[in-house]
N, C-alpha and C positions, 0 to 999 in steps of 0.2 A: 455585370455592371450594376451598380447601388446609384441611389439617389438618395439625400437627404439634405437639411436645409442648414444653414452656414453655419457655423460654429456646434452642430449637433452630431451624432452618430451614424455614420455614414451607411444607408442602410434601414434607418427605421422609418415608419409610415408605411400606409396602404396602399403605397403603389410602388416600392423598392421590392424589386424582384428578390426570387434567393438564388445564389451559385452553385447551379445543379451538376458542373462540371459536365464531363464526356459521359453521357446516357447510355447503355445498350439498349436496342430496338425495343425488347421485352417490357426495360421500364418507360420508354416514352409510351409503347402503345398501353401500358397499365396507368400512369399519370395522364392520358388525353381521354382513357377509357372513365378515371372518375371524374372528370370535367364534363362529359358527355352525359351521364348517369346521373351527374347532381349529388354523386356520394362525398365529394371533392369536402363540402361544409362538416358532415362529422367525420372525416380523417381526421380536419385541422383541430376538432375538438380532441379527439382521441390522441392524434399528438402531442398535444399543450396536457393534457392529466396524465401521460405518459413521460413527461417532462422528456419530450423527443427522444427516449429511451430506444438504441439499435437492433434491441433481441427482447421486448417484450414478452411477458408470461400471460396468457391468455385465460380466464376464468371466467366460470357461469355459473350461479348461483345467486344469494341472498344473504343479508346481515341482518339482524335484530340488533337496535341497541337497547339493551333495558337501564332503566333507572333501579338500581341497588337498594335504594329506601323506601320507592314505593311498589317497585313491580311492574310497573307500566312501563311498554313499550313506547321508546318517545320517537324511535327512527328508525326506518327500513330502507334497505339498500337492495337493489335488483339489478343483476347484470341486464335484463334485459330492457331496462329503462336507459342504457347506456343507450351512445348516438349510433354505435356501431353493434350493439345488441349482445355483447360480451365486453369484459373488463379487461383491459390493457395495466398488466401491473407492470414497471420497472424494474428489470431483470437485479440491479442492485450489484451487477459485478462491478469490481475495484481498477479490473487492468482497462487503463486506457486502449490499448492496442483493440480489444473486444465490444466495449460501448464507451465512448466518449462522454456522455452524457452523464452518464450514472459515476463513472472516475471521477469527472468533475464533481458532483455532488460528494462523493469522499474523500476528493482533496478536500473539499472547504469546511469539513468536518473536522478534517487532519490538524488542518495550519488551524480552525477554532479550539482545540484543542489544546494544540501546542501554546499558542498566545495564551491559553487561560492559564497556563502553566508560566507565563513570560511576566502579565501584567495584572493577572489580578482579575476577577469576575466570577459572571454564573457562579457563585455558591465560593470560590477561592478568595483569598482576604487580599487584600492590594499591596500587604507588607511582602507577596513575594518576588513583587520587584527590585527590593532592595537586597535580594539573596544573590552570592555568587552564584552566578551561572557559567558552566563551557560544553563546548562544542565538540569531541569526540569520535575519534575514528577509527575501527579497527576491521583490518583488510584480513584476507587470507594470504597464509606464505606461497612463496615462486616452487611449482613444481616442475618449471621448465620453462626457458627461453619461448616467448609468443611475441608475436606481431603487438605495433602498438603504435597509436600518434602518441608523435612527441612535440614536446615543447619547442617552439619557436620553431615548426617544419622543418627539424632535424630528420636526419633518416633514421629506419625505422630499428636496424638492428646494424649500424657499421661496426665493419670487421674485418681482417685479413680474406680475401677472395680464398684462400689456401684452408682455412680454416673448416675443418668440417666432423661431423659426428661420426659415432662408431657403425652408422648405418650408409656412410656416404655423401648423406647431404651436407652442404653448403650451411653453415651457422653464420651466414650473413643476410642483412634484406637492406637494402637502398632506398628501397619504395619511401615516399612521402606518403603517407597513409592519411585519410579522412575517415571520420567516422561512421561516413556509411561506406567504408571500404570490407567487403566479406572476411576478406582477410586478417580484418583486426582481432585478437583474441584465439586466432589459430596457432596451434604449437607450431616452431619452426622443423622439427621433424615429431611424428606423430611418436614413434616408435621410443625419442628420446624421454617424453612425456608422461611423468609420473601419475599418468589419470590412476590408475586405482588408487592412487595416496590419496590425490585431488577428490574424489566420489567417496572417500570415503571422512576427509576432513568437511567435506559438505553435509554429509550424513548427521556430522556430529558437533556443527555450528552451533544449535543452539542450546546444546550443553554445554559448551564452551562460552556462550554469552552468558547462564544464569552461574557457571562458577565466576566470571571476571565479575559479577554483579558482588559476589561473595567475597571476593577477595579484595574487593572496590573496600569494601564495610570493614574489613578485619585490616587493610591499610590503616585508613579514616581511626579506625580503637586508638592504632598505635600512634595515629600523630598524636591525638587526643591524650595518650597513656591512660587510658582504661581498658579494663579488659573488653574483649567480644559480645560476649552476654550483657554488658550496662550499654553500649553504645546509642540502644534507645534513649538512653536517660538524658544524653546529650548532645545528640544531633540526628536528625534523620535526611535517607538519602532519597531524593527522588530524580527519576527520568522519564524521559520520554525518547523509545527510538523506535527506526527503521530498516528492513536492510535490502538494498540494494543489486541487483546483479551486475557484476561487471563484466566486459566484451567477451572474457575469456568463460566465461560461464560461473563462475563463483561468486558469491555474495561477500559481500563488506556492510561493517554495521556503522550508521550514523546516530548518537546519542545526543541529545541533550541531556548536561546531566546539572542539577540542581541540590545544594543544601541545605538544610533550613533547623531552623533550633529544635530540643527535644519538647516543643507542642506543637511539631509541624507545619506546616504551611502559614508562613506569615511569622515565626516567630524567629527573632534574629539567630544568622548563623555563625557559629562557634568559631569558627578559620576562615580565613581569606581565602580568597582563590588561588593566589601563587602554590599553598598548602594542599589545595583540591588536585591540582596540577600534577602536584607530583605526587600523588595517591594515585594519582589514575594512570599516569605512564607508570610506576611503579606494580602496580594488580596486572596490567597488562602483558606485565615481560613474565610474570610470576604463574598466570593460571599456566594449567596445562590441563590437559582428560586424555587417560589412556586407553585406546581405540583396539578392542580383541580383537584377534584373524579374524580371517572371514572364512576362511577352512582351514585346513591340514595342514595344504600348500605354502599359508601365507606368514606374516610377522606381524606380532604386535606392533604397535604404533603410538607413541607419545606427542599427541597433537596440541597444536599453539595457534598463536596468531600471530600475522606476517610483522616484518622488521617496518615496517614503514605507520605505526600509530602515529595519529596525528591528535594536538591536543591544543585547542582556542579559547584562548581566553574573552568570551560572550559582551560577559557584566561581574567584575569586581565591585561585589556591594551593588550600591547606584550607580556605580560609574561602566557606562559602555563601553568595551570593549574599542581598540583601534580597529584592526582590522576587519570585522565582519557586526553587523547587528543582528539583536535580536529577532529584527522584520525576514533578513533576511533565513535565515536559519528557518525558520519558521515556515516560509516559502519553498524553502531545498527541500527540508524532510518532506511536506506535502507531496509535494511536485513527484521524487521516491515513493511514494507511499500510493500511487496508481501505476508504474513500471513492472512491466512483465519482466519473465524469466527470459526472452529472447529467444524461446524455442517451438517459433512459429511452424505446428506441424503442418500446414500449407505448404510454407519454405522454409525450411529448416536450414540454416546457416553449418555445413558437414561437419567442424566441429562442436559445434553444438547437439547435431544429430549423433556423432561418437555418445558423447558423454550421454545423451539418452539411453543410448543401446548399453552402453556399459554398466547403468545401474540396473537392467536388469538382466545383465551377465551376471553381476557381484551377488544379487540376490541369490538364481538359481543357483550360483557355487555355494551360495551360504547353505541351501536347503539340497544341495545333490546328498544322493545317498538316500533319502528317506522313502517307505518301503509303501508308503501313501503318495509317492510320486509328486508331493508338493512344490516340486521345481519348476513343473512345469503350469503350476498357478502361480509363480510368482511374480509375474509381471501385470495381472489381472484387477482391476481397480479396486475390488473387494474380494481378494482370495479366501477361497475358503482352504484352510492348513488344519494339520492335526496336531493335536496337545504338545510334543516336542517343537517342531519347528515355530509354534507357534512362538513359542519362548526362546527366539534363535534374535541379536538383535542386529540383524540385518533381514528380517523377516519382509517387511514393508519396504524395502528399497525403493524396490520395481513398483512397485504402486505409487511412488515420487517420481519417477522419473521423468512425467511431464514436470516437473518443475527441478529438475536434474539434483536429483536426491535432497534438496534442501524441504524440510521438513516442518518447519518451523512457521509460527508468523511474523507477517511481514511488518505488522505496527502493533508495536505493545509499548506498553508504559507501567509505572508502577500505580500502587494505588493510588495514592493523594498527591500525584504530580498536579494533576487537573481534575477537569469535568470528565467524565466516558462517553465513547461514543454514542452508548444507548441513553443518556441525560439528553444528548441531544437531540438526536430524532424524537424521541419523547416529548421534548420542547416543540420541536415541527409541528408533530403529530398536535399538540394541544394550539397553535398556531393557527392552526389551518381551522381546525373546530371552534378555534375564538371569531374567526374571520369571517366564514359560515354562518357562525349564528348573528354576529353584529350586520351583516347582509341581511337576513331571512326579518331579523329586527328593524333594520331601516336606521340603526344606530351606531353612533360614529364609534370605532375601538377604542377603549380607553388604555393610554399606554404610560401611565404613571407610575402603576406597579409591576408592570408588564413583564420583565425579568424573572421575577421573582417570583410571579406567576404559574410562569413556563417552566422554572428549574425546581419549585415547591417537590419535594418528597411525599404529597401528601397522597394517600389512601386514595384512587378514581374513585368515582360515585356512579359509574355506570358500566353497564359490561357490556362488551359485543358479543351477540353469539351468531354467528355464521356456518353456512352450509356451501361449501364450494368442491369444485368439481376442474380437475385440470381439463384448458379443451387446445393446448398449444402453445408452442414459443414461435415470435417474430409478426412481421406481418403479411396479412395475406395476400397482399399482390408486389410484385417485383418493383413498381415505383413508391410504392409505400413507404420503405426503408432509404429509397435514393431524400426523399423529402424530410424524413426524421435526422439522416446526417446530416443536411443541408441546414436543417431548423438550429442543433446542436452546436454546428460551425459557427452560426451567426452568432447565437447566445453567446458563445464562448466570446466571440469579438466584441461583442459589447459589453461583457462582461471586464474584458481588458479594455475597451477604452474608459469606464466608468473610472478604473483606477487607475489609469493616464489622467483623467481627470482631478480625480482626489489628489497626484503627486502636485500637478500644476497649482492647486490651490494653496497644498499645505505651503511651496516656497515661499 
């Protein structure tokens, strides 16, 4: 239960509890034990510089910052001047499931990102709002009938009761399936289910994405009629995507994809979107990557992307798109761009645990035979292989297989879509030092040039030099972490009521 005062944010001030939910013993007597102790004041410090961070990196040491021009040291940093007498660093993982805290901070990186790419900013010129933009999807193909919600709480797989596979089962399901149903994404018989196709098109996603990138471009020549080679001369392509896991354990890619004239970003583009359109459904039917056995046993394989691309028209020129905006897409891909793989080894979902065990099945058949026994490192995070296998390419499977062979990452972009993630944090990082010092000064920040400030390319004038020393991840008592989720939770909720509030305003 929150308190807050009438038209504000239900929950802020210093007497609005946090929601600690159901406690085990452990962290109530560890949360009454810093209340008791009086440690209670530098946790809450140590939480707030840990930006309520779930799995914090724990450090002890010292920084120097020197000044580059004249040599003097102008700043020293000591873990032991911390409140809790070591440095809580922000573990900085991307999967919500893991730290919510820290996802959150890389969503909002993401969707800044992508907006810079939408309207213009940080260092991007503002003409590339007025560039076709669309929306893009491209799935893996069906390698077997699986469970699924459907639209309008249709059932899940209706079919003749009579109806059944070479192994017996029933190739029907009735169920009404929801999304948190286990069963979603499970093949309707395991046996009928082309997982080694499936392990091994995931294997080789995102070679499949940087040729549909290629063949994206050698379309785009020919609407153009120029050859491949000038294509620079007259349009360039940019994106920004992500990709996705879906129930059944495979990834799908979502793209923003944008064009803009041959001086880039800001300079009018050459074709309408209708033309974009059908470039992109066009490259899509067209890539292919042909996939070697994986031993003796098996078959080549000529892998594609599934029959269901989808393709959104965003922004023709200035004009917004009917069905979806900019905002939103921007928001989608973020939102993707902190989703795990779904193969929670706590509780692994069994098909999902299949598909782990089988990548590194496929491995070891890739590496059996070898007279250095490499097969039986091949599921090991960092194998050590000898010179042949190491040149086997399904060598590294098994070392994917927490993230069920998909190899690749999960937000890439091209170069001059936008700003990079590292522009940004580099902007923070110089944020936080503007802020500090206009504190330490007693002077208001001046925020005139302030952008421009932050995204400057310019040479630093100072260097850190540091001497640190791992001393642990998480925190050290059992309510510690009940309190940083809790802190996390909140942020997030007011972080969403602040833009309930901006929507209200803007109508």
């Amino acid at each position: 239960m929150t308190t807050g005062t009438s038209g504000g944010f239900q929950g802020h001030g210093p007497d609005a509890p946090l929601d600690l939910g159901d406690l085990a013993p452990a962290q109530v007597e560890s949360i009454v034990g810093r209340l008791a102790d009086g440690s209670m004041p530098p946790l809450a410090d140590a939480l707030a510089k840990a930006s309520n961070c779930a799995h914090p990196v724990r450090l002890v040491g010292r920084s120097d910052t020197v000044d580059l021009r004249t040599g003097e040291i102008v700043n020293t940093f000591r873990s032991a001047d911390e409140p809790m007498g070591v440095l809580y660093k922000p573990c900085g993982n991307r999967r919500e499931a893991v730290c919510p805290s820290c996802s959150r901070l890389y969503a909002r990186d993401t969707f800044e990102l992508i907006s810079t790419g939408l309207h213009g900013g940080k260092g991007v010129p503002a003409g590339v709002k007025a560039n076709p933009l669309l929306f893009v999807t491209l799935t893996a193909p069906s390698f077997g009938p699986v469970h699924g919600v459907r639209e309008g709480n249709h059932p899940c797989y209706p079919r003749t009761r009579l109806a059944t596979c070479p192994h017996g089962r029933r190739l029907t399901c009735w169920a009404r399936h929801d999304s948190d149903d286990p069963r979603v994404g499970a093949p309707l018989c395991r046996e009928c289910y082309d997982t080694e196709s499936a392990t091994v098109w995931q294997w080789h996603a995102p070679e499949l994405w940087r040729r549909f990138t290629i063949a994206l471009r050698r379309q785009l020549a020919a609407e153009l009629g120029v050859p491949d080679r000038d294509l620079k001369h007259h349009a360039r392509l940019e994106y920004a995507k992500v990709a996705e896991f879906q129930a059944r354990g495979l990834v799908h890619f979502h793209a923003l994809v944008r064009i803009d004239g041959p001086d880039g970003p800001g300079s009018p583009a050459p074709i309408p979107a209708a033309r974009l359109e059908s470039a992109l459904l066009d490259a899509a039917v067209a890539v292919r990557c042909t996939a070697p056995p994986v031993d003796d046993a098996d078959v080549e394989r000529v892998l594609r992307f599934g029959a269901q691309t989808d393709v959104r028209i965003v922004r023709s020129g200035s004009v917004a798109g009917a069905e979806i905006t900019p905002e939103q897409v921007a928001a989608y891909l973020a939102k993707y761009s902190t989703k795990a793989a779904g193969a929670d080894p706590r509780h692994p979902l069994p098909h999902l645990a299949w598909l782990t065990g089988f990548c590194r099945t496929l491995s070891s058949r890739a590496l059996a035979g070898c007279p250095f026994a490499c097969e039986m490192r091949a599921g090991d995070r960092h194998p050590r292989l000898c010179g042949e296998c190491a040149q086997n390419p399904y060598a590294l499977l098994g070392r994917w297989a927490s993230m069920l062979g998909f190899r690749g990452h999960f937000s890439t972009k091209s170069r001059h879509y936008s700003v990079t993630l590292g522009a940004l944090r580099r902007a923070r990082r110089r944020f936080q030092g503007l802020t500090v010092e206009a504190r330490r000064r007693a002077t208001p920040l001046d925020t005139r040039e302030l952008e421009q400030q932050l995204m400057a390319d310019d040479e630093e004038t100072t260097l850190v030099v540091g001497s640190w020393a791992y001393d642990g991840s998480g925190w050290p008592r059992a309510g510690d972490k009940a309190l940083a989720d809790a802190a996390a939770s909140r942020a997030r909720e007011y972080a969403k009521w602040r833009a309930e509030q901006r929507h209200t305003r803007t109508k």
